[in-house]
N, CA, C and O atoms as CSV, one atom per row, in Angstrom:
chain,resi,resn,atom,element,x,y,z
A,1,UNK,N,N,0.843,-1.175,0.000
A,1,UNK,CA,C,0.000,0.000,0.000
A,1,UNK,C,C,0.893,1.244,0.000
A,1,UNK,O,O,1.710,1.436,0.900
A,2,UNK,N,N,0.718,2.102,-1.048
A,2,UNK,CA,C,1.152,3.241,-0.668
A,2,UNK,C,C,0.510,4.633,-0.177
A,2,UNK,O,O,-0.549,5.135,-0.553
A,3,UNK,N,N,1.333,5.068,0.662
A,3,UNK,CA,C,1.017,6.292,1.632
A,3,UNK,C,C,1.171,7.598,0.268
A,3,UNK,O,O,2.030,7.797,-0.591
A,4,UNK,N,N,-0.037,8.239,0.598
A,4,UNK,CA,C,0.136,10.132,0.400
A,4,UNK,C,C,1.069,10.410,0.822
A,4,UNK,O,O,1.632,10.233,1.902
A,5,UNK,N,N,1.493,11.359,-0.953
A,5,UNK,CA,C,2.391,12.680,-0.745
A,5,UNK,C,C,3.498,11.523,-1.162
A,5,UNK,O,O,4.527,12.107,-1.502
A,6,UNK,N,N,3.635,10.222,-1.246
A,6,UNK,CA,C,4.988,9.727,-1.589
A,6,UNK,C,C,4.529,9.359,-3.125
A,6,UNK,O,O,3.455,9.041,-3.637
A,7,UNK,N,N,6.062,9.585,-3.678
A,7,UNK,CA,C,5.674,9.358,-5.421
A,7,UNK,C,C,6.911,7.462,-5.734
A,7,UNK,O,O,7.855,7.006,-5.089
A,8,UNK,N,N,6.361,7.085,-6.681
A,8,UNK,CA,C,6.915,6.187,-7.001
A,8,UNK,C,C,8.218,6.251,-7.952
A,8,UNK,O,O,8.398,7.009,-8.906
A,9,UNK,N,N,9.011,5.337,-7.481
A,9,UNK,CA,C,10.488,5.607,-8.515
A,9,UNK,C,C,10.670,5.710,-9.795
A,9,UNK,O,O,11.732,6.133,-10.251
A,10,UNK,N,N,9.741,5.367,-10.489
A,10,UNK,CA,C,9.623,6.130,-11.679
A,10,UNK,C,C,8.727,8.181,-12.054
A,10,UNK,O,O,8.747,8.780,-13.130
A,11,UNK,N,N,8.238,8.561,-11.013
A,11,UNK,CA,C,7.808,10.111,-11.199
A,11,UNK,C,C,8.805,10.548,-10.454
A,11,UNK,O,O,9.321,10.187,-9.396
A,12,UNK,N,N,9.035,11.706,-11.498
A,12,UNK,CA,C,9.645,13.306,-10.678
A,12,UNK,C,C,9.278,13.699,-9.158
A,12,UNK,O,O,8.085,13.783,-8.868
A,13,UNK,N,N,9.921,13.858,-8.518
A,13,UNK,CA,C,9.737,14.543,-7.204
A,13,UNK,C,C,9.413,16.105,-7.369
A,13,UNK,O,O,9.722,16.879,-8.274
A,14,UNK,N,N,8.802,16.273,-6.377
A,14,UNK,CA,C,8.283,17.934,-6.474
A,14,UNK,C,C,9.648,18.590,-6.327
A,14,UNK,O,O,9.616,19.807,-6.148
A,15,UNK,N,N,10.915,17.968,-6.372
A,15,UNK,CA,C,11.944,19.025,-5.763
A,15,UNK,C,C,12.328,18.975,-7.313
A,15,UNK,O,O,12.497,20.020,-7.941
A,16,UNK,N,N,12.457,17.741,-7.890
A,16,UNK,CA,C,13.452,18.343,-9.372
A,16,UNK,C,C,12.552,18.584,-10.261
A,16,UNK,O,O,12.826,18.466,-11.455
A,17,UNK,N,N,11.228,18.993,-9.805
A,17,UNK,CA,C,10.093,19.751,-10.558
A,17,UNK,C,C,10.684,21.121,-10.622
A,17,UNK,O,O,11.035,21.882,-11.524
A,18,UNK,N,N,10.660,21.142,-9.301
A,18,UNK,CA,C,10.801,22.694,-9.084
A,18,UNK,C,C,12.308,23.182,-9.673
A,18,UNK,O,O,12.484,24.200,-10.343
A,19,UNK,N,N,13.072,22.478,-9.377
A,19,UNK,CA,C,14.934,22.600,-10.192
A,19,UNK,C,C,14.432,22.589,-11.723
A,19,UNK,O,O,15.070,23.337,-12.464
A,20,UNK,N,N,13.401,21.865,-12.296
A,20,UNK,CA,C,13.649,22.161,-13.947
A,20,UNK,C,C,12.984,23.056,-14.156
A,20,UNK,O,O,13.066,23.414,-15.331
A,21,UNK,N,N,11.848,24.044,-13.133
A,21,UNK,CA,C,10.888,25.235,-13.442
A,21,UNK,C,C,11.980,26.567,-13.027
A,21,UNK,O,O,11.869,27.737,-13.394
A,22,UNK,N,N,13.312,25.818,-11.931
A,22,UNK,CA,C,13.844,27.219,-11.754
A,22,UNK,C,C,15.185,27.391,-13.070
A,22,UNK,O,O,15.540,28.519,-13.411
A,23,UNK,N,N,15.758,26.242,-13.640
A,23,UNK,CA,C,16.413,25.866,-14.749
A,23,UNK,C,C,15.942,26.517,-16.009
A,23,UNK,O,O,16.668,26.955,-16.901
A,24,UNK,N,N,14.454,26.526,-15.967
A,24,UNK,CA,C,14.062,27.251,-17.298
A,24,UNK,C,C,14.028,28.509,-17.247
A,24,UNK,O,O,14.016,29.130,-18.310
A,25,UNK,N,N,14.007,29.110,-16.167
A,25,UNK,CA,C,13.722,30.664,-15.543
A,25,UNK,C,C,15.058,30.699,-16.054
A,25,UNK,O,O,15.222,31.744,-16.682
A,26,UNK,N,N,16.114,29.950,-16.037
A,26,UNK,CA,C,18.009,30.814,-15.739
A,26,UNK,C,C,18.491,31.508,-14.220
A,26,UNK,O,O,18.000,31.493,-13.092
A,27,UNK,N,N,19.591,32.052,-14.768
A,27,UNK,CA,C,19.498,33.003,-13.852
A,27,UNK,C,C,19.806,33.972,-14.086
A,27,UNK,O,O,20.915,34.506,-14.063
A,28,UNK,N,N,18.498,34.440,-14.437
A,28,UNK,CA,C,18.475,36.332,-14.917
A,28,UNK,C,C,17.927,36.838,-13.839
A,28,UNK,O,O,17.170,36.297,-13.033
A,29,UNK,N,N,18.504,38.304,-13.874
A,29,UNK,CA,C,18.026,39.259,-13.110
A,29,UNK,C,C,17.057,40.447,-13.777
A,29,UNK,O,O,17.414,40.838,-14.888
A,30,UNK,N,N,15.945,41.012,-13.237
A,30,UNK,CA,C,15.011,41.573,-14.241
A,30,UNK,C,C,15.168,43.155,-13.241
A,30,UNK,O,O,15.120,43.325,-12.022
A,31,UNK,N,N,15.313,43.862,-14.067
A,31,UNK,CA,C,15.995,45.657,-13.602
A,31,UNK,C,C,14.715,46.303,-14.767
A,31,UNK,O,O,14.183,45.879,-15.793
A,32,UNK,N,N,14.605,47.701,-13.820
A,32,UNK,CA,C,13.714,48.366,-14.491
A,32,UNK,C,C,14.814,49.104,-15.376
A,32,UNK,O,O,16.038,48.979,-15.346
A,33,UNK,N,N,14.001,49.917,-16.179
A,33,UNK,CA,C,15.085,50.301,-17.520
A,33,UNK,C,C,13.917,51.817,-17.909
A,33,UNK,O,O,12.788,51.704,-18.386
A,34,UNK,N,N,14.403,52.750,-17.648
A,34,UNK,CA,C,13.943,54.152,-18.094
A,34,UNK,C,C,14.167,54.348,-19.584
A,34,UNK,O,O,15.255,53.999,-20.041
A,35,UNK,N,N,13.233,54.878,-20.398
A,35,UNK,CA,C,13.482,54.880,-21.914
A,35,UNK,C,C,12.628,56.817,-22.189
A,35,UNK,O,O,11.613,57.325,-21.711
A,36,UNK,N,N,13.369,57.186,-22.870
A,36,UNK,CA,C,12.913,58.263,-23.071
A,36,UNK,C,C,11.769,58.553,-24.711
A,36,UNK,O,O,11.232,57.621,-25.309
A,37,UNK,N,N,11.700,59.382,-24.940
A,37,UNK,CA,C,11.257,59.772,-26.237
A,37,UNK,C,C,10.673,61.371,-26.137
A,37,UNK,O,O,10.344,61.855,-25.054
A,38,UNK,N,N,10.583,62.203,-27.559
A,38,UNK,CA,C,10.243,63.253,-27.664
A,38,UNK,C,C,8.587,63.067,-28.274
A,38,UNK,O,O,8.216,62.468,-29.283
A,39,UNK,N,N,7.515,64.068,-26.912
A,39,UNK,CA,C,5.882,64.035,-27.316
A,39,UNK,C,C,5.493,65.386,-28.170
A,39,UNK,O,O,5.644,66.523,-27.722
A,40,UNK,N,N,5.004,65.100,-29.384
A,40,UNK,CA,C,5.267,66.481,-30.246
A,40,UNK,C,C,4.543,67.176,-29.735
A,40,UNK,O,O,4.905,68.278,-29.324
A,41,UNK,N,N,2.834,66.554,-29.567
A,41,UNK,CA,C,1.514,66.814,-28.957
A,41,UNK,C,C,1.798,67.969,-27.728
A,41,UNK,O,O,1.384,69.128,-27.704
A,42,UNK,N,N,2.622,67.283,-26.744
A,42,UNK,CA,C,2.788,68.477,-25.561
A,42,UNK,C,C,4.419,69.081,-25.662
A,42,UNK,O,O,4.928,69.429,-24.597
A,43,UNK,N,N,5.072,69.182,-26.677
A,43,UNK,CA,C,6.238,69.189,-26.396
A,43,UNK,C,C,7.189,69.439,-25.569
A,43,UNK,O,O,7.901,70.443,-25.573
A,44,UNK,N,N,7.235,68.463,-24.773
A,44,UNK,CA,C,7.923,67.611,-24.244
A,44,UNK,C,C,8.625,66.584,-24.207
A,44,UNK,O,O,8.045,65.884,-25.037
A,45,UNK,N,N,9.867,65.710,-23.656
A,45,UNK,CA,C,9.945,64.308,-23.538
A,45,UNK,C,C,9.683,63.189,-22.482
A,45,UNK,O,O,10.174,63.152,-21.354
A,46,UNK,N,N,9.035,62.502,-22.902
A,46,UNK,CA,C,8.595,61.313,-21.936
A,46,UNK,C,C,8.805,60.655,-21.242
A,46,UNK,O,O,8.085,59.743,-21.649
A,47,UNK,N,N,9.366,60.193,-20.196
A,47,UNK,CA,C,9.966,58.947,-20.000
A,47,UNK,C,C,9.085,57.629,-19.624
A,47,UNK,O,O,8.029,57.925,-19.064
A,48,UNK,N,N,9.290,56.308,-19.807
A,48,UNK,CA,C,8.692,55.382,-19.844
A,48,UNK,C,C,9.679,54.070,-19.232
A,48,UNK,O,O,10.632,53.796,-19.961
A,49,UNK,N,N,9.563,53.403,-18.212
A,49,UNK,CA,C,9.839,52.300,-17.433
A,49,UNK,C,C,9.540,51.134,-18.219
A,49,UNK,O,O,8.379,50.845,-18.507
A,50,UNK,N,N,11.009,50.122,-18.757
A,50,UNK,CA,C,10.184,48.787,-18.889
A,50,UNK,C,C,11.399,48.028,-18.078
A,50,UNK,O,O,12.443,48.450,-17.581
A,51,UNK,N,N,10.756,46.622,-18.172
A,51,UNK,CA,C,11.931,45.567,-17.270
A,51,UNK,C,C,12.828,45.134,-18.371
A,51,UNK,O,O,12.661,44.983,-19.581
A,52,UNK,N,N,13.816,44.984,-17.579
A,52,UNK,CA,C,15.102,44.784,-19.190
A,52,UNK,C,C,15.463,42.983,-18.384
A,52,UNK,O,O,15.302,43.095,-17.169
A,53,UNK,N,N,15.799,41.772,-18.701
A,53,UNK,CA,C,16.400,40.845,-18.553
A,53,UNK,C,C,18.076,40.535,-18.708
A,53,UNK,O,O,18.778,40.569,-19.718
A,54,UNK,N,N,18.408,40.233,-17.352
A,54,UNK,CA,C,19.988,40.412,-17.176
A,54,UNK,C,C,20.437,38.978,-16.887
A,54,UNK,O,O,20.015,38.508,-15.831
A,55,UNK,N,N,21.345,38.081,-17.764
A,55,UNK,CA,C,21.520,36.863,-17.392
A,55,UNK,C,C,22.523,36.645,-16.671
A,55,UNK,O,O,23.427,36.591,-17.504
A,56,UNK,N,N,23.115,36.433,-15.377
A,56,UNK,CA,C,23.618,36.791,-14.626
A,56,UNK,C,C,24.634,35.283,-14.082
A,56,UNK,O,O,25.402,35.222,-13.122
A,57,UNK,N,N,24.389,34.523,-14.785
A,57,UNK,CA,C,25.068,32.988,-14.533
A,57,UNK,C,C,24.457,32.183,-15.852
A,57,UNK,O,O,23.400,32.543,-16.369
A,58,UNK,N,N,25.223,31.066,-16.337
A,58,UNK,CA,C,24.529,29.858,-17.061
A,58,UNK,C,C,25.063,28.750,-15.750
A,58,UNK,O,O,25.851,29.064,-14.858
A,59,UNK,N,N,24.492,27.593,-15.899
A,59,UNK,CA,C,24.577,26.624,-14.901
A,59,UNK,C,C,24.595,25.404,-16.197
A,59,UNK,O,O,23.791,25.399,-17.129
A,60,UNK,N,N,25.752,24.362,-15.990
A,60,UNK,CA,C,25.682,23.390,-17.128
A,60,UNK,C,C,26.254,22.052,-16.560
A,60,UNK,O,O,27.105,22.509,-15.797
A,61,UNK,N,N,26.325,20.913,-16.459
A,61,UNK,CA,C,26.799,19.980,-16.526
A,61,UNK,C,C,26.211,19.146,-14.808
A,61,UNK,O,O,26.410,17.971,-14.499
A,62,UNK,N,N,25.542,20.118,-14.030
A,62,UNK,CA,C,25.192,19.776,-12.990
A,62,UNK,C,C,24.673,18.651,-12.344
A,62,UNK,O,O,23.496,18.499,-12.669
A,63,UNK,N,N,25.254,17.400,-11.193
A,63,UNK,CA,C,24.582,15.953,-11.177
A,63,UNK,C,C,24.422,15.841,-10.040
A,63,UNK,O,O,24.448,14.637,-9.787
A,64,UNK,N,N,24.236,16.515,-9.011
A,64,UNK,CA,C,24.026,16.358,-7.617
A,64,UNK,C,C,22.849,17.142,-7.084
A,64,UNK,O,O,22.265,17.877,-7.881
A,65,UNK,N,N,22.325,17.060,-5.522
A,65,UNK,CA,C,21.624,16.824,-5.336
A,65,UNK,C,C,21.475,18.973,-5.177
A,65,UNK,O,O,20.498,19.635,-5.528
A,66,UNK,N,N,22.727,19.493,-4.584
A,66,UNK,CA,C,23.149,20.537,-4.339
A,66,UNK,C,C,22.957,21.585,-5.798
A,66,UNK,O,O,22.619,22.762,-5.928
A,67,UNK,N,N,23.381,20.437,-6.835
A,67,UNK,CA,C,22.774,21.635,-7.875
A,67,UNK,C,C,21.609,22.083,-8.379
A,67,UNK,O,O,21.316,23.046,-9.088
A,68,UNK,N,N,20.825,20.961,-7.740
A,68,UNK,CA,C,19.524,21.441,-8.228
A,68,UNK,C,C,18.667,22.051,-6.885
A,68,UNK,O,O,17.519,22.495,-6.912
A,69,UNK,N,N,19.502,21.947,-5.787
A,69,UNK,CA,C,19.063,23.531,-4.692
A,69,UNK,C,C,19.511,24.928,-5.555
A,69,UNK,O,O,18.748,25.893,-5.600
A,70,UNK,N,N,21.099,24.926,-6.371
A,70,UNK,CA,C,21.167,26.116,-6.421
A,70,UNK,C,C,20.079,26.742,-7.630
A,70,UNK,O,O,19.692,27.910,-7.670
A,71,UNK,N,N,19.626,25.434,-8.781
A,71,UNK,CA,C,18.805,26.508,-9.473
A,71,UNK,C,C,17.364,26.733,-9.092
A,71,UNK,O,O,16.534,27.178,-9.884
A,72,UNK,N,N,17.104,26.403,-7.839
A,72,UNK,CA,C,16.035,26.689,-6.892
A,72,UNK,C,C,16.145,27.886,-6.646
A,72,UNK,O,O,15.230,28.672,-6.893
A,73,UNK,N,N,17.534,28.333,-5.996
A,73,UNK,CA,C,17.903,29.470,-5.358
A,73,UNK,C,C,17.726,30.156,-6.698
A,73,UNK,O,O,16.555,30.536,-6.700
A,74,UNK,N,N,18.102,30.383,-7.440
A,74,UNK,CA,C,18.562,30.600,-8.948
A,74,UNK,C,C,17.054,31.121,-9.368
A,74,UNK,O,O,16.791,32.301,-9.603
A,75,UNK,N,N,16.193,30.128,-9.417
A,75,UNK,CA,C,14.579,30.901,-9.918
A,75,UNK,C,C,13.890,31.687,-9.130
A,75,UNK,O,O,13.054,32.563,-9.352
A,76,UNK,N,N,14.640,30.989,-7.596
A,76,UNK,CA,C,13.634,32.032,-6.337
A,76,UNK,C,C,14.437,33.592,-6.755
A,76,UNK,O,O,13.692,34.572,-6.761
A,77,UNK,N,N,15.644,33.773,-7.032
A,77,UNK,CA,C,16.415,35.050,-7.173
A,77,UNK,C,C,15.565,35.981,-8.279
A,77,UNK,O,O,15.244,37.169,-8.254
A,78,UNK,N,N,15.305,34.736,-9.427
A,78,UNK,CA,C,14.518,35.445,-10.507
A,78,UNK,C,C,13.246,35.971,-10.735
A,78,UNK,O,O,12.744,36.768,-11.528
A,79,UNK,N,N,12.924,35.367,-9.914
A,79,UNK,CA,C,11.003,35.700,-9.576
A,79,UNK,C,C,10.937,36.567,-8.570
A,79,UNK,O,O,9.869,37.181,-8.562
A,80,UNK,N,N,11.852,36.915,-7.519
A,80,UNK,CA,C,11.698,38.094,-6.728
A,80,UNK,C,C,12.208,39.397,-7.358
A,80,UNK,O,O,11.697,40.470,-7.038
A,81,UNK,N,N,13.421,39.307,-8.440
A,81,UNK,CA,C,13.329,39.940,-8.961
A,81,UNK,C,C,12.609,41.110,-10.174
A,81,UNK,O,O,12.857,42.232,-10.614
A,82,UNK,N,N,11.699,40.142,-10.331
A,82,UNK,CA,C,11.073,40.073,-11.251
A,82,UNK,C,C,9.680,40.612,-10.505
A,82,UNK,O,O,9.097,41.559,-11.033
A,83,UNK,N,N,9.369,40.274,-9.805
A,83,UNK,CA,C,8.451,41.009,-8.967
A,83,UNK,C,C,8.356,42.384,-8.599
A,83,UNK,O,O,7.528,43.267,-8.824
A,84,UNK,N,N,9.578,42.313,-7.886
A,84,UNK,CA,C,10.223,43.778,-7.299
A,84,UNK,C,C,10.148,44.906,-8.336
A,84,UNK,O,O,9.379,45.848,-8.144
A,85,UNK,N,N,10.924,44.839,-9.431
A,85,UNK,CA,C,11.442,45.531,-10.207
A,85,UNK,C,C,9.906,45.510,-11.404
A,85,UNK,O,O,9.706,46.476,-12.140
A,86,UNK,N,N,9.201,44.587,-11.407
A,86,UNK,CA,C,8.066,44.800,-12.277
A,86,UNK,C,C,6.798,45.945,-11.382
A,86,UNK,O,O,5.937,46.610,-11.960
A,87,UNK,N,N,7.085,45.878,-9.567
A,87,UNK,CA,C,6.204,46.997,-8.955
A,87,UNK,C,C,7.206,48.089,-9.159
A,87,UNK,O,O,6.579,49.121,-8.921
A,88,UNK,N,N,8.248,48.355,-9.427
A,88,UNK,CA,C,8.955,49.374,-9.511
A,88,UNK,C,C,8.562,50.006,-10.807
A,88,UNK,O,O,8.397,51.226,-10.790
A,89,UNK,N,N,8.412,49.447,-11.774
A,89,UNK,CA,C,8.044,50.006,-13.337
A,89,UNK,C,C,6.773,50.312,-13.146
A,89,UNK,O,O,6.347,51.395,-13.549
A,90,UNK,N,N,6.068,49.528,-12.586
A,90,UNK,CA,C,4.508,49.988,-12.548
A,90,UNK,C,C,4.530,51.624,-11.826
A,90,UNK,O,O,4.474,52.731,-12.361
A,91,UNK,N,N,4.588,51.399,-11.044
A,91,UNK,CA,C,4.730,53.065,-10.048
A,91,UNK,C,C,5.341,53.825,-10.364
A,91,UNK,O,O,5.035,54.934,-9.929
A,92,UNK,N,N,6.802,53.733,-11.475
A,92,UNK,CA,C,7.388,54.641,-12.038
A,92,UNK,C,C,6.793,55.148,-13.225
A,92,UNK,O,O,6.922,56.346,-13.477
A,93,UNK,N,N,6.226,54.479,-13.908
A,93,UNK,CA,C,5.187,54.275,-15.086
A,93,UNK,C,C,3.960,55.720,-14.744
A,93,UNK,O,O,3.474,56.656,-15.379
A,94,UNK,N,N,3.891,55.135,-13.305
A,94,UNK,CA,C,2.308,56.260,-13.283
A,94,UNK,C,C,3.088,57.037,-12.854
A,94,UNK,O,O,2.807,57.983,-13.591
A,95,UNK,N,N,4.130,57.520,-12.018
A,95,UNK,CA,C,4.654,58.956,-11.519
A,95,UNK,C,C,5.502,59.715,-13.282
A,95,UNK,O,O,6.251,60.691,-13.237
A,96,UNK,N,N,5.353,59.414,-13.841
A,96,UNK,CA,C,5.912,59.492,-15.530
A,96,UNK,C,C,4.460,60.007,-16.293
A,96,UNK,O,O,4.370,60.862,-17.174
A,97,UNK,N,N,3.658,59.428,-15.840
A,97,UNK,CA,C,2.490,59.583,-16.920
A,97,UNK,C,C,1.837,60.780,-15.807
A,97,UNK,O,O,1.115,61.604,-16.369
A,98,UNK,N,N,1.961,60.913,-14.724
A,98,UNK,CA,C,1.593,62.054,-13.986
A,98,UNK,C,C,2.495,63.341,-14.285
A,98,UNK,O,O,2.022,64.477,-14.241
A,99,UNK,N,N,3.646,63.110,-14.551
A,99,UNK,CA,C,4.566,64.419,-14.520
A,99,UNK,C,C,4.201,64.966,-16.095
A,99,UNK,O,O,3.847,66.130,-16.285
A,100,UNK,N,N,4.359,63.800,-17.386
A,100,UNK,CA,C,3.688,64.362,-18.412
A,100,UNK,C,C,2.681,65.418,-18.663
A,100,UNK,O,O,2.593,66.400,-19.400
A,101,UNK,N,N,1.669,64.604,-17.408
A,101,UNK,CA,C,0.449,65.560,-17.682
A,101,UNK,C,C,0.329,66.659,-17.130
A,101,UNK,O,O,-0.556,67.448,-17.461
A,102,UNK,N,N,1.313,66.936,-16.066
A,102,UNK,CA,C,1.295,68.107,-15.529
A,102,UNK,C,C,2.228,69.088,-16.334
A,102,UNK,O,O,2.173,70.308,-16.175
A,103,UNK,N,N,3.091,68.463,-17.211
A,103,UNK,CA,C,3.511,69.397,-17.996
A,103,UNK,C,C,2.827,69.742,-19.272
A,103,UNK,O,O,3.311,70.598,-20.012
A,104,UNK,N,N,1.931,69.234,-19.508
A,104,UNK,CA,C,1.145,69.432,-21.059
A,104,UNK,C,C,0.302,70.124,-20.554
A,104,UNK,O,O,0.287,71.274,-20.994
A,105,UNK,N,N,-0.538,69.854,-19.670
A,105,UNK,CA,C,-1.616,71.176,-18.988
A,105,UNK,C,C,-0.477,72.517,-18.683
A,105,UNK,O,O,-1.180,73.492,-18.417
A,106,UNK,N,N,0.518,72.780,-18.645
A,106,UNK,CA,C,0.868,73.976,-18.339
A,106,UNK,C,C,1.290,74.302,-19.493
A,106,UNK,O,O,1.662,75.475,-19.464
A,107,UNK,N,N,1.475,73.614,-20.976
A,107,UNK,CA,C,1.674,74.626,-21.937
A,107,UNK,C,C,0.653,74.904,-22.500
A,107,UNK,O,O,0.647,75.772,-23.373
């Protein structure tokens, strides 16, 4: 009889699930990225926030149990990043689209 929550020796374990979901992530780092442009409409220039992708390690040949903690660590790095820096663009995004408009209403 087998017990819940245990998998049989032929399925993946939830751990090198998670090592080939953080493996496909890499290990990039995701940074907000300011981009400018000229608005003819209010003339002015714009600025605009997007996330830029920074690959920051490749990981290759790995057979132990330790390497597939680090690309754990490796996707957890990437998804917080990626988080962080995606609320950072958002809020920079609207303090950008606020300063625009306060400069087009004053010309």
């Amino acid at each position: 009889m087998m017990k819940r929550g245990f998998h049989s020796p032929g399925r993946p374990t939830s751990r090198l699930a998670a090592a080939l979901l953080a493996a496909s992530l890499g290990a990039c780092v995701f940074l907000p990225e300011t981009t400018t442009r000229y608005d003819p409409d209010c003339g002015v220039t714009q600025r605009h926030m997007t996330l830029k992708a920074y690959q920051i390690a490749a990981f290759g040949g790995c057979r132990n149990e330790g390497c597939a903690e680090l690309l754990v660590i490796a996707g957890a790095v990437s998804a917080t990043s990626l988080v962080i820096s995606g609320s950072i663009a958002v809020v920079g995004d609207a303090v950008y689209w606020l300063e625009r408009r306060g400069r087009c209403l004053m010309k």
